[in-house]
DONU-973092 format. One record per residue (C-alpha): residue in one letter; x, y, z. Coordinates in pm, whole numbers, plus 50000, padded with zeros to 5 digits. Example, Ala and Ser with C-alpha at 12.3 -4.5 7.8 and 13.67 -1.06 7.14 Angstrom:
+--------+-------+-------+-------+
! residu !     u !     v !     w !
+--------+-------+-------+-------+
!      A ! 51230 ! 49550 ! 50780 !
!      S ! 51367 ! 49894 ! 50714 !
+--------+-------+-------+-------+
//
This chain:
+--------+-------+-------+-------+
! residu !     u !     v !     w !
+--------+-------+-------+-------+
!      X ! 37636 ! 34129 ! 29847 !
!      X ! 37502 ! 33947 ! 29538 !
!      X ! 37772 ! 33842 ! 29385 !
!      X ! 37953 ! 33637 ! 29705 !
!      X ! 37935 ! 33291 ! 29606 !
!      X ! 37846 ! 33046 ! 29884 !
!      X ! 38083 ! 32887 ! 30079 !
!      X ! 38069 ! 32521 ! 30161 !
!      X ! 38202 ! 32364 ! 30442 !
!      X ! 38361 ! 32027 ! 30244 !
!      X ! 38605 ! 31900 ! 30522 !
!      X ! 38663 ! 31892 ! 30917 !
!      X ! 38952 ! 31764 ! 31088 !
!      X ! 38887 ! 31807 ! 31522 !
!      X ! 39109 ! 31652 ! 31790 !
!      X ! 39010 ! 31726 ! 32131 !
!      X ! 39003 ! 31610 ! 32493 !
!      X ! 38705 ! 31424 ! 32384 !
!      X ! 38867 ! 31203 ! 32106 !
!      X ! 38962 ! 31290 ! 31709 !
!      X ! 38715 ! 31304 ! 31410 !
!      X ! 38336 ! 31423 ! 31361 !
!      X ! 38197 ! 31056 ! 31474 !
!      X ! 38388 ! 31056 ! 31815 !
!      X ! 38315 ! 31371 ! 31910 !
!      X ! 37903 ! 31326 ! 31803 !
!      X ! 37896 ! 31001 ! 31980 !
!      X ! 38032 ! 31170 ! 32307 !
!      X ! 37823 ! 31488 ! 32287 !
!      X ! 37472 ! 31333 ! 32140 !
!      X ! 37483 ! 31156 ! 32478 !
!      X ! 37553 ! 31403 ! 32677 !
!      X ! 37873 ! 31247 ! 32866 !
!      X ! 38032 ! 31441 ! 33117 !
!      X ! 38376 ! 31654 ! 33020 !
!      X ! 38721 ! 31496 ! 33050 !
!      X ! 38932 ! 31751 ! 33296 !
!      X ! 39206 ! 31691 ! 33472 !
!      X ! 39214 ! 31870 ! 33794 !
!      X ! 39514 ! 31718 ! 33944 !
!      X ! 39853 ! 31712 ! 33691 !
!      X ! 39815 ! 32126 ! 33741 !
!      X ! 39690 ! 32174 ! 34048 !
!      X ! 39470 ! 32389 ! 34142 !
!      X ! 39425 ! 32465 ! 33781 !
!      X ! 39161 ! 32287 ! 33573 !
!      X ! 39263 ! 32112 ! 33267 !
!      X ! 39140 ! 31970 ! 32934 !
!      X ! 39396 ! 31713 ! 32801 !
!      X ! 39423 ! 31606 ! 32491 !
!      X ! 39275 ! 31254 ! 32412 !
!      X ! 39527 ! 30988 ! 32340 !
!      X ! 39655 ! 31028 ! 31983 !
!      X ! 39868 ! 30829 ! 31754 !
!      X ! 40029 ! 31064 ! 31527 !
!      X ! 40217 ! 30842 ! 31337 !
!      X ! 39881 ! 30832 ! 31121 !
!      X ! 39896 ! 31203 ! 30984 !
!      X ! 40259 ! 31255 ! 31021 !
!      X ! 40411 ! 30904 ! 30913 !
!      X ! 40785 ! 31083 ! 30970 !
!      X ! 40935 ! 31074 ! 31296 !
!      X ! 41159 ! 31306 ! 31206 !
!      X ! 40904 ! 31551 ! 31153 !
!      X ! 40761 ! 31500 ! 31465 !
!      X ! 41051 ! 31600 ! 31659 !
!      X ! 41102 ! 31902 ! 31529 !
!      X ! 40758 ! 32025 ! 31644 !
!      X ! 40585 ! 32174 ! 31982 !
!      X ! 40288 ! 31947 ! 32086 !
!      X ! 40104 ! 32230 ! 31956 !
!      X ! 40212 ! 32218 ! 31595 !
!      X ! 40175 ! 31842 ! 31604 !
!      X ! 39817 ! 31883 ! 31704 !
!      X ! 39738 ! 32143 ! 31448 !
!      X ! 39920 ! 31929 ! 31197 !
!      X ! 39705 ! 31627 ! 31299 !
!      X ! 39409 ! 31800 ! 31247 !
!      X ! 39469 ! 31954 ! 30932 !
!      X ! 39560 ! 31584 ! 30796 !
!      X ! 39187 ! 31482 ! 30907 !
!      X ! 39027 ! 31775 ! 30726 !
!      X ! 39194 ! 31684 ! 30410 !
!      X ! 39095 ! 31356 ! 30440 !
!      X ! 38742 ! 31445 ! 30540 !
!      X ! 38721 ! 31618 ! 30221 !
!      X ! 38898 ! 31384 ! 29988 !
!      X ! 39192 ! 31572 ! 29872 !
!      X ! 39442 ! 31420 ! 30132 !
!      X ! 39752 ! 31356 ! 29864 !
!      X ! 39547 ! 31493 ! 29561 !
!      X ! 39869 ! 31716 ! 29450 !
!      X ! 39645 ! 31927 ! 29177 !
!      X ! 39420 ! 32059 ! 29402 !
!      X ! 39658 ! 32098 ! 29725 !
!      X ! 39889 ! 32324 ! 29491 !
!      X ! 39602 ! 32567 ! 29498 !
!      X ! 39442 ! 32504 ! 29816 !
!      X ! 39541 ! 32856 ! 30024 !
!      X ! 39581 ! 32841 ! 30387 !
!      X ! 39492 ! 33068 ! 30663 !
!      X ! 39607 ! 32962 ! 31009 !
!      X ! 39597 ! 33104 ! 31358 !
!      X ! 39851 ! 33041 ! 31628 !
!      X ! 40017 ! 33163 ! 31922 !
!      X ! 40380 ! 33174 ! 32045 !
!      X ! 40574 ! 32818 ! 32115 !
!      X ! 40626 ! 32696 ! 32359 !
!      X ! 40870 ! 32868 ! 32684 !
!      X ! 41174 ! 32752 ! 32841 !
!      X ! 41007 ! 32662 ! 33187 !
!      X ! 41335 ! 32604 ! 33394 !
!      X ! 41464 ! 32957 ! 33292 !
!      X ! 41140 ! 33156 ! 33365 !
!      X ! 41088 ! 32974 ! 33691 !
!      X ! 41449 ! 33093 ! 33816 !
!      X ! 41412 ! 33419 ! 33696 !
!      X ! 41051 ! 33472 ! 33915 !
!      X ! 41231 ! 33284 ! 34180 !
!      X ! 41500 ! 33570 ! 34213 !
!      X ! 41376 ! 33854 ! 34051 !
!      X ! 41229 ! 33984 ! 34380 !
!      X ! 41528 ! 33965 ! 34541 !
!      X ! 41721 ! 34211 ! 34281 !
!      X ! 41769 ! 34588 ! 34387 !
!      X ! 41750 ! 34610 ! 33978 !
!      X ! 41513 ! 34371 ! 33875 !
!      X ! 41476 ! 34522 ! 33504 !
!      X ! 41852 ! 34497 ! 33457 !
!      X ! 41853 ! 34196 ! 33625 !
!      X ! 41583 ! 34052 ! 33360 !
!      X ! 41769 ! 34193 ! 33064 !
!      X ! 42070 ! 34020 ! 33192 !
!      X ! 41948 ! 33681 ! 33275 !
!      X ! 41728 ! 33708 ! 32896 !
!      X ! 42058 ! 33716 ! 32678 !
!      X ! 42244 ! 33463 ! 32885 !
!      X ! 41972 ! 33221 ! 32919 !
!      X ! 41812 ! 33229 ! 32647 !
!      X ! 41891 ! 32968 ! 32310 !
!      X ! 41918 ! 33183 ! 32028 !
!      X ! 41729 ! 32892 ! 31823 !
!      X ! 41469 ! 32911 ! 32083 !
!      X ! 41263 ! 33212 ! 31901 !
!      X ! 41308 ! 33044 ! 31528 !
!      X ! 41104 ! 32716 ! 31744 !
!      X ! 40832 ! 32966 ! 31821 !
!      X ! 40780 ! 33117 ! 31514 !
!      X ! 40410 ! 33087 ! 31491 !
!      X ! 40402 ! 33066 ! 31113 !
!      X ! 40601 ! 32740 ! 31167 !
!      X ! 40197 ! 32517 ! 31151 !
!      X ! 40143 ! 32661 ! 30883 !
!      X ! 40495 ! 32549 ! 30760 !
!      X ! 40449 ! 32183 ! 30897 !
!      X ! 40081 ! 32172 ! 30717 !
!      X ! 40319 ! 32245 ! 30350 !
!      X ! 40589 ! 31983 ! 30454 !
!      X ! 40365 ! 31667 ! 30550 !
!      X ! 40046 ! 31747 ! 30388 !
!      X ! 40177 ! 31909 ! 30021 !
!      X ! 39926 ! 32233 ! 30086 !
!      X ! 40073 ! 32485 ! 29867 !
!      X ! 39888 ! 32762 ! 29763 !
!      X ! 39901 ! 33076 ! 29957 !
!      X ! 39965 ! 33074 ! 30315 !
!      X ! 39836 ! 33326 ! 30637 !
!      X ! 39898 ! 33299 ! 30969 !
!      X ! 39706 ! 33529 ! 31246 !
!      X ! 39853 ! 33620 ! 31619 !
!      X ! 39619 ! 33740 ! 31859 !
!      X ! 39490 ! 33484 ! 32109 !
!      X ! 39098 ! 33426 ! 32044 !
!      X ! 39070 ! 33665 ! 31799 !
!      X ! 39308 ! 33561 ! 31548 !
!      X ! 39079 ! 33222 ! 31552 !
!      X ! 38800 ! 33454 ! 31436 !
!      X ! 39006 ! 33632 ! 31168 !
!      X ! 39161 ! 33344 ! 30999 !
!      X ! 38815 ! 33213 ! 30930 !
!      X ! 38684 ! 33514 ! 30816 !
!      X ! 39003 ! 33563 ! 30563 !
!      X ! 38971 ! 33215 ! 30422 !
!      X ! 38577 ! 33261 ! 30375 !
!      X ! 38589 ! 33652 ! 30255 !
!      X ! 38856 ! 33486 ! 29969 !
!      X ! 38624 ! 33219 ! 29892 !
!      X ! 38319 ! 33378 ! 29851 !
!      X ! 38462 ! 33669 ! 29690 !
!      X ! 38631 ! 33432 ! 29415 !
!      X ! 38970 ! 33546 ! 29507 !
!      X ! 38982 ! 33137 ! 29609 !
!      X ! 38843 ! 32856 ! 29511 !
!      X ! 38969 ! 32615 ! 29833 !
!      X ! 39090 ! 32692 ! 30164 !
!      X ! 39227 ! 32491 ! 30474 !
!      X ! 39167 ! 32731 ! 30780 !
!      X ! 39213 ! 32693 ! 31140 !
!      X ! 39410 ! 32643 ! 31433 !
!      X ! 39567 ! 32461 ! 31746 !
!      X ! 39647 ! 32509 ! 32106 !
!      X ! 39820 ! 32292 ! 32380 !
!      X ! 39707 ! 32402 ! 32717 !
!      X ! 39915 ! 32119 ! 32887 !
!      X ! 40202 ! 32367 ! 32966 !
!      X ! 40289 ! 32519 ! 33273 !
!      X ! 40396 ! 32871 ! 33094 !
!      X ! 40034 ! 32954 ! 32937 !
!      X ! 39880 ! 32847 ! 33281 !
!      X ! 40107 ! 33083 ! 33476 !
!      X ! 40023 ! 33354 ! 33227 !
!      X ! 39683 ! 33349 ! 33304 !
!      X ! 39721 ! 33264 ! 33666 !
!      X ! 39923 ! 33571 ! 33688 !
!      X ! 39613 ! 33777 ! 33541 !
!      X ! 39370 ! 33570 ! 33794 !
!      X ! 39198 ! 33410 ! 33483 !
!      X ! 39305 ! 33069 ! 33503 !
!      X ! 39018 ! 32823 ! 33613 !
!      X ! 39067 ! 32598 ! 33958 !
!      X ! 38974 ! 32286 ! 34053 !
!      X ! 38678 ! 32213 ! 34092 !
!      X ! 38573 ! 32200 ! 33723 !
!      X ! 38198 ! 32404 ! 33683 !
!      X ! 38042 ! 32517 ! 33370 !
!      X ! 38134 ! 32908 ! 33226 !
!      X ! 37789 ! 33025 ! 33173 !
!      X ! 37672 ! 32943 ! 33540 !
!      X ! 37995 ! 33022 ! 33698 !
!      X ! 38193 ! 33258 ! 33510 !
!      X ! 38514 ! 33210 ! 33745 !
!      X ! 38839 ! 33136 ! 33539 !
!      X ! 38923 ! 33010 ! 33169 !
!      X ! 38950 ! 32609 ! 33160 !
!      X ! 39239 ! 32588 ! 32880 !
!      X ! 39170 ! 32292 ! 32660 !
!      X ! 39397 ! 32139 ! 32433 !
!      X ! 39281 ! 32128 ! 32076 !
!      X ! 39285 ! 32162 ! 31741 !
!      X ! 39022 ! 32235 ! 31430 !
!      X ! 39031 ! 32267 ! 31065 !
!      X ! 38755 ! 32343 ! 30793 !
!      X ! 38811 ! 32323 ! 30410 !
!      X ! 38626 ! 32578 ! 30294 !
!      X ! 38515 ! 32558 ! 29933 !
!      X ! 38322 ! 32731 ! 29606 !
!      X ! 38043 ! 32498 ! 29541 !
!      X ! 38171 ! 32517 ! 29169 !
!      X ! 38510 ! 32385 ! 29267 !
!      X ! 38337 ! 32134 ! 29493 !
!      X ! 38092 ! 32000 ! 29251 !
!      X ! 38392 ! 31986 ! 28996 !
!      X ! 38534 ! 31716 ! 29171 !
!      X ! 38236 ! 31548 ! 29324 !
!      X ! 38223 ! 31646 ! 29632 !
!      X ! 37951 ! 31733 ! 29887 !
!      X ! 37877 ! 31949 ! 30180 !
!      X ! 37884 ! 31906 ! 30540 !
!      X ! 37729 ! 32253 ! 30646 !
!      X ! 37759 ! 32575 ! 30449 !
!      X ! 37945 ! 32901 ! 30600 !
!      X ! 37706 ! 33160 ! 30552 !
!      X ! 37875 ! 33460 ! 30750 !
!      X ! 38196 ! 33531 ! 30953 !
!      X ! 38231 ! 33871 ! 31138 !
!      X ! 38484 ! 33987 ! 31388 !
!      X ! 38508 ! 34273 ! 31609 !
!      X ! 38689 ! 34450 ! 31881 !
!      X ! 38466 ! 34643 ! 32150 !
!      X ! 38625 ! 34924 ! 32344 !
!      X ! 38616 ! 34702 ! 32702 !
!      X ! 38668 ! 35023 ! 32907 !
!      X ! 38345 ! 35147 ! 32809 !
!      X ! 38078 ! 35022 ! 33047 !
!      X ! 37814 ! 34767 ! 32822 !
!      X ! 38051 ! 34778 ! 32537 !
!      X ! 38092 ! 34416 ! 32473 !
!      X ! 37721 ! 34385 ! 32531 !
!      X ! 37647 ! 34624 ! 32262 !
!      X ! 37928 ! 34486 ! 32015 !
!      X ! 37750 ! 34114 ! 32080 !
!      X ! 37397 ! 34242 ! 32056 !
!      X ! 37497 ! 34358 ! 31688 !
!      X ! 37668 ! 34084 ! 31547 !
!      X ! 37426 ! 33862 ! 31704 !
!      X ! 37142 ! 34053 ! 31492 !
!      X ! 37361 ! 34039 ! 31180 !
!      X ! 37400 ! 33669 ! 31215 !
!      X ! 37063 ! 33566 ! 31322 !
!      X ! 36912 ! 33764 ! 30967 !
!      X ! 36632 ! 33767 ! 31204 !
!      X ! 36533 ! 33460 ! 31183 !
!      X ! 36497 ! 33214 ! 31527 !
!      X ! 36295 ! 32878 ! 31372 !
!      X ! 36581 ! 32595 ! 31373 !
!      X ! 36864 ! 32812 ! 31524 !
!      X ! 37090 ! 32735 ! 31841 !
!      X ! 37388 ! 32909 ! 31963 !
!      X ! 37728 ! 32729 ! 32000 !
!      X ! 37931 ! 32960 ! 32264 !
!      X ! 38296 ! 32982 ! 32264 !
!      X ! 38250 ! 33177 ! 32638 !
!      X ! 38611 ! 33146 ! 32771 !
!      X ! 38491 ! 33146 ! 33127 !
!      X ! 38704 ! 33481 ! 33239 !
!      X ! 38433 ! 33664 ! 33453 !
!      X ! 38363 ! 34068 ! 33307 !
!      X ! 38359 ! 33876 ! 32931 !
!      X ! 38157 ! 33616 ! 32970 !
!      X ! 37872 ! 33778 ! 33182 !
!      X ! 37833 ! 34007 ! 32915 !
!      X ! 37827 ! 33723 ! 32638 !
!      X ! 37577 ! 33556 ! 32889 !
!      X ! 37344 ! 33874 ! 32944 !
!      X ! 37329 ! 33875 ! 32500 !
!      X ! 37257 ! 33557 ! 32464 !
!      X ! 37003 ! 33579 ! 32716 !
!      X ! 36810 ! 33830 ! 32537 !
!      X ! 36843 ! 33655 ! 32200 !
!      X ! 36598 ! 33393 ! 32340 !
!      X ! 36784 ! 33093 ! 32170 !
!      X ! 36891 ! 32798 ! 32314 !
!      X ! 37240 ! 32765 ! 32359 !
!      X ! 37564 ! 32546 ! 32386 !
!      X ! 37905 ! 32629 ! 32546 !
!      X ! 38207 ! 32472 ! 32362 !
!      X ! 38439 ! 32562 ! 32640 !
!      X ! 38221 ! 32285 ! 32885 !
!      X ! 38307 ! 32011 ! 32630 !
!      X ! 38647 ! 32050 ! 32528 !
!      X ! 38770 ! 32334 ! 32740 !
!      X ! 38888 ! 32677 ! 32602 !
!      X ! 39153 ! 32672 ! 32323 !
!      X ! 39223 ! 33063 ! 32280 !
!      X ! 39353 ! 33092 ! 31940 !
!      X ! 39150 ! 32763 ! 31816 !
!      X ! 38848 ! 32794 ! 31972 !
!      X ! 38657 ! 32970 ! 31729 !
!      X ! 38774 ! 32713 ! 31477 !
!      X ! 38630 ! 32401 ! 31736 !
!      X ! 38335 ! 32603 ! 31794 !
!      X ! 38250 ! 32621 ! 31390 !
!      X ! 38343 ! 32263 ! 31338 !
!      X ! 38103 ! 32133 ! 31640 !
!      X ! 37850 ! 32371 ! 31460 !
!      X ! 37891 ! 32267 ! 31147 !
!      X ! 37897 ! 31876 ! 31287 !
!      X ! 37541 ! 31979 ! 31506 !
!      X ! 37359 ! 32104 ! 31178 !
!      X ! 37477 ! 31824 ! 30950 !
!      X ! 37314 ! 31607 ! 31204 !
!      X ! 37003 ! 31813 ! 31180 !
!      X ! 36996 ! 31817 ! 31600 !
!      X ! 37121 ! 32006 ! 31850 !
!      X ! 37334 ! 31759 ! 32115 !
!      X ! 37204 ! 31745 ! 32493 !
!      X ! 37254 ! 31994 ! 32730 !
!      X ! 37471 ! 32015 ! 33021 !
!      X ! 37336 ! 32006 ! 33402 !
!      X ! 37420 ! 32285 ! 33597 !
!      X ! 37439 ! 32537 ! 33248 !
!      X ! 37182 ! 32752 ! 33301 !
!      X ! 37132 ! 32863 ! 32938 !
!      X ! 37143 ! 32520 ! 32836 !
!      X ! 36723 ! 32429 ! 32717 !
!      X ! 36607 ! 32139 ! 32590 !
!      X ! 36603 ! 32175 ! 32203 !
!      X ! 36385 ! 31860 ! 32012 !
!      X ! 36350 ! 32014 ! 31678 !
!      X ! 36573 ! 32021 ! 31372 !
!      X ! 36848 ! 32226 ! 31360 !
!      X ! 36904 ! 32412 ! 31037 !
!      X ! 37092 ! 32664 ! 31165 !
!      X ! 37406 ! 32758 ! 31426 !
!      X ! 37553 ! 33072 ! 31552 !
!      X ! 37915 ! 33077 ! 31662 !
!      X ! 38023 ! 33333 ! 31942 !
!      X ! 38358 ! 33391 ! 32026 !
!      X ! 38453 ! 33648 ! 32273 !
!      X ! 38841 ! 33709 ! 32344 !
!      X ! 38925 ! 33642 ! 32712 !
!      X ! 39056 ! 34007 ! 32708 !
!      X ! 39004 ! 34161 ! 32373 !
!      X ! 38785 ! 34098 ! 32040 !
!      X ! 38485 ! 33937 ! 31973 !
!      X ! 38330 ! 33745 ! 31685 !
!      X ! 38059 ! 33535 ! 31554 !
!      X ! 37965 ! 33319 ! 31248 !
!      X ! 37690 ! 33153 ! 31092 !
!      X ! 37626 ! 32770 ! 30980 !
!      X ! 37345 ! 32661 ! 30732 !
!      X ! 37237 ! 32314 ! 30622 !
!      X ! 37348 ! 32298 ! 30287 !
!      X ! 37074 ! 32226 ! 30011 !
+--------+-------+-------+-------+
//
């Protein structure tokens, strides 16, 4: 529509098994270094860990640090580098109107009690009773106001002062998607001038990997890229967060763009329809390429479950671009990939290249000229599917 303003990507905070901030993870990925897994603390399950961080330097309180999940740390950490990637870290004026939109999963699950109870529920001539029973003794009734999932958002008020409105979006991959989308529909409709958006994910937990081991999805050892060998999701831990600003606002103060946000759309294809995914990619593909291919790449978030990602593979095939998967680099972070993805997207075009491609990815092309341009896919290991669009700014 004509009157959406542009939308300016002024900040990026990313922590990931690869290191913390834009010049880490560009240093790593311009030269093509091979992924850090861990294919042994899980085993048989493959692994991105988290790069060694010293959170004292986002979240100088101890005490605050207790009282969160690794996950909320992360996401905290993060969102302190994109504040100070933008230069409004402690700024109170403008973090009492900077609105948040965050996405996030559960916390994090008591593993001795859930191992017992699959230990013995097999044995029980009841087994629902049995579960009902064991679920009110067992369980701390503090343990469900520690996984509220609106609790990041909460931490990003406490230590970082962001005040202004506040979202936060369940739904595994594709509430990564929508809290992008929010933040930039509110932006560029003028409904907000400054947003902090994104999300975290620890996959260094035993319950998450049993929840997708139990639904075959969870990646083994050995480590192989998703494209190629679509044969299990390799969880990553991670976190990612964009300010998103007017160029009005931004100006205002001085500040200048890394990439501009030119497009966020989400969807959700029917997946029992044969070539429905296909069809839902094919579209928002179109709408984000405008039909133009001169300086464009594709960053994939492919999460590596099989039926998904052959059908992300078969549209990005016909697009003809040459494409990246995020999920070889830093591993799949469900709720925060799509946020990772856009960040390494925005970082790729505000270097004006596109970094080197894997061996073994057989999408993966040789790309030498300037990249002006980046599409984001994101398709949900199960449901929902999404894509954006990053432009050099200016």
């Amino acid at each position: 529509m004509s009157d959406r303003r542009d939308v300016w990507i002024t900040g990026i905070g990313l922590v990931s098994s690869l290191g913390e901030g834009l010049e880490a993870h560009w240093s790593v990925l311009a030269e093509g270094a091979k992924p850090v897994v861990d294919e042994t603390t899980f085993t048989p399950y493959v692994v991105h860990p988290l790069a060694k961080i010293n959170f004292d330097l986002q979240i100088p309180k101890r005490g605050d640090q207790r009282q969160m999940e690794p996950w909320q740390r992360i996401g905290t950490y993060a969102a302190g580098l994109a504040l100070d990637s933008a230069g409004i870290k402690g700024d109170k004026d403008i973090l009492g109107h900077t609105d948040m939109v965050v996405a996030a999963g559960g916390g994090e699950r008591d593993q001795s009690v859930d191992g017992s109870i699959l230990t013995e529920i097999e044995k029980q001539e009841k087994p629902e009773v049995y579960l009902n029973e064991r679920l009110q003794a067992d369980l701390r009734p503090t343990l469900f106001l520690a996984q509220l999932s609106n609790l990041l958002a909460g931490n990003i008020s406490i230590v970082h002062g962001v005040t202004g409105s506040s979202r936060t979006f369940m739904g595994e991959e594709g509430s990564g998607t929508d809290a992008v989308r929010i933040g930039y529909s509110r932006v560029a409709a003028g409904t907000s001038e400054i947003a902090l958006v994104g999300g975290a994910y620890n996959s260094e937990r035993r319950d998450m990997l049993l929840l997708f081991a139990l639904r075959k999805l969870a990646k083994m050892a050995p480590w192989a890229p998703v494209l190629a060998q679509p044969s299990g999701v390799p969880t990553g831990s991670a976190g990612a967060f964009l300010v998103l600003e007017s160029p009005e606002h931004a100006k205002a103060r001085g500040a200048r763009p890394i990439a501009k946000l030119s497009g966020v759309w989400s969807e959700r294809a029917r997946r029992s329809e044969p070539g429905a995914v296909e069809g839902v990619l094919d579209d928002l593909l179109a709408k984000a390429a405008g039909g133009v291919t001169e300086g464009t790449a594709v960053l994939s978030g492919a999460t590596g479950a099989p039926e998904p990602t052959k059908a992300e593979v078969a549209a990005l095939e016909r697009t003809g671009l040459p494409v990246r998967s995020v999920t070889d680099r830093v591993g799949h972070s469900v709720e925060a990939q799509f946020p990772v993805a856009l960040a390494l997207a925005a970082l790729a075009v505000s270097q004006g290249r596109l970094f080197a491609p894997l061996p073994g990815e057989s999408l993966e092309k040789p790309f030498e000229g300037t990249l002006t341009r980046a599409i984001v896919t994101c398709v949900g290991h199960w449901r929902g599917e999404g894509a954006a669009l990053v432009e050099r700014a200016g």
